[in-house]
C-alpha positions, 0 to 999 in steps of 0.5 A: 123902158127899153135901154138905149143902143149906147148904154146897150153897147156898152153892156155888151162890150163890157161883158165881152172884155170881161170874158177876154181877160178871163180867158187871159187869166186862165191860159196856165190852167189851160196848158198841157200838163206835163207827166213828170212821174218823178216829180207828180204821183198819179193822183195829183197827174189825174187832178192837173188832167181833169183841172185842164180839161175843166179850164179848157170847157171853161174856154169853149163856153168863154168863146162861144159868149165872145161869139154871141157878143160880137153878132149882137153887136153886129145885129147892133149896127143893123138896126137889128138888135132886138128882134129875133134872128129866127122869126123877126118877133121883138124879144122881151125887154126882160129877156133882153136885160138877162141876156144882152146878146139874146138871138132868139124870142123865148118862143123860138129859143125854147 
């Protein structure tokens, strides 16, 4: 039984909330890190750079979800959450429970 755009609009802003303060959380691992050869050996320099760049790629992905939301919820207020962005096909209920902000039937999206 399909879910109803209340409790569907709910699901997605709590998810997208959850993102954002993730991405707040995350902010320190995300800055630069300083070179202080005094202070870091070489080693521990290349664990903060490549720490860095994981909590960066983390962000991108976090600000795509966000991206993904928002057009859900958009899709939402049209009258158009459901229905694939690609085709016009309903999408599966199941698919639609994994993934709340699903644009795409399994057929397009594959």
């Amino acid at each position: 039984m399909p879910q109803s755009n209340d409790a569907i609009r709910k699901t997605l802003l709590d998810l997208k909330q959850e993102l954002e303060e993730l991405s707040e959380i995350s902010e320190d691992a995300r800055a630069t890190v300083t070179l202080d050869q005094q202070s870091v050996g070489r080693l521990s320099r290349m664990d903060a750079l490549q720490g860095q760049a994981m909590a960066q790629a983390a962000e991108r992905q976090r600000r795509a979800d966000i991206q993904k939301i928002s057009a859900a919820l958009q899709r939402l207020d049209d009258g158009e959450y459901g229905y694939c962005v690609e085709c016009g096909d309903e999408i599966a209920d199941k698919r639609l429970e994994v993934d709340p902000a699903a644009a795409f039937c399994i057929n397009c999206a594959s």
